[in-house]
C-alpha positions as CSV (number, residue, x, y, z in Angstrom):
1,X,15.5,-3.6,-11.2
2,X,12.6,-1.6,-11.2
3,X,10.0,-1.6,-8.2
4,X,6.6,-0.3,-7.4
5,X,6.4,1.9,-4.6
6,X,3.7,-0.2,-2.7
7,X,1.1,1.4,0.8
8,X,2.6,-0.1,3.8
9,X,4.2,0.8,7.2
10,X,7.1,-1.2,6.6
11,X,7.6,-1.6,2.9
12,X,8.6,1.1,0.3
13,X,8.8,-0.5,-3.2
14,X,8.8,-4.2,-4.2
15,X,10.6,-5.4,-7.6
16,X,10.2,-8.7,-9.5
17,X,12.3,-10.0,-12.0
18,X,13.3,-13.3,-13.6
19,X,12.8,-15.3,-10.2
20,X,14.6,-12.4,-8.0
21,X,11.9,-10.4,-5.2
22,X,13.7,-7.6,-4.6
23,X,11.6,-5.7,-2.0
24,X,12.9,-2.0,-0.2
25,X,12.3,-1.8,3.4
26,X,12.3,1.2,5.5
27,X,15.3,-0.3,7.0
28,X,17.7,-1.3,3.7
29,X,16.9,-3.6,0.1
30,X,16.7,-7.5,0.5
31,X,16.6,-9.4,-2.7
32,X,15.2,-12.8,-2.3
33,X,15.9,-15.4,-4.5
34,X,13.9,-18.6,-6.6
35,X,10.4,-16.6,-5.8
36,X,7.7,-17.8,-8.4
37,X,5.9,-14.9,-10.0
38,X,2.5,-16.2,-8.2
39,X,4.1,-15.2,-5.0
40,X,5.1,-12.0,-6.4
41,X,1.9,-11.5,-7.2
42,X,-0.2,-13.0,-4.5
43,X,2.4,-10.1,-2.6
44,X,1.2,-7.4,-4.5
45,X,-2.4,-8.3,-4.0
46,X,-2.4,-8.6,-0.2
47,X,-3.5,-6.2,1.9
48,X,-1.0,-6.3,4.5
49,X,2.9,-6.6,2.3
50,X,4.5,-6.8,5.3
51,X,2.4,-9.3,6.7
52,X,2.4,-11.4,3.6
53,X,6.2,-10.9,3.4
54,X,6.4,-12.6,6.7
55,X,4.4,-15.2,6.5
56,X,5.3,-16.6,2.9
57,X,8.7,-15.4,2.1
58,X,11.1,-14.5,4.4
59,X,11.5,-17.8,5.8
60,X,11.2,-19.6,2.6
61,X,13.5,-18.2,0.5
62,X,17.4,-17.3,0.3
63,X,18.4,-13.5,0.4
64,X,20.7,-11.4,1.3
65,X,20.5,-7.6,2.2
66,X,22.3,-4.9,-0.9
């Protein structure tokens, strides 16, 4: 999958593709699964990703770390 390298402290690149958020850390690549493309892009609009990441994805969707 593609990503965009995105401005942030914690984030490096985020990736969207067919319901899968794939999103690089600074610490390793989650994918998160079942993520409408309004989050994706409500993500990609925020000003804070990591903050937005927090708050309205990583508790609300399945992932696992690749």
């Amino acid at each position: 999958m593609e990503r965009i390298a995105v401005d942030s402290s914690n984030v490096v690149s985020v990736g969207y593709e067919g319901g899968t958020l794939e999103v690089e850390f600074n610490s390793g690549i989650y994918c998160y699964y079942d993520v409408p493309e309004y989050i994706f892009e409500e993500l990609m609009a925020s000003d804070s990703k990591g903050s937005y990441l927090h708050q309205n994805i990583k508790k609300s969707y399945n992932y696992e770390k690749i």
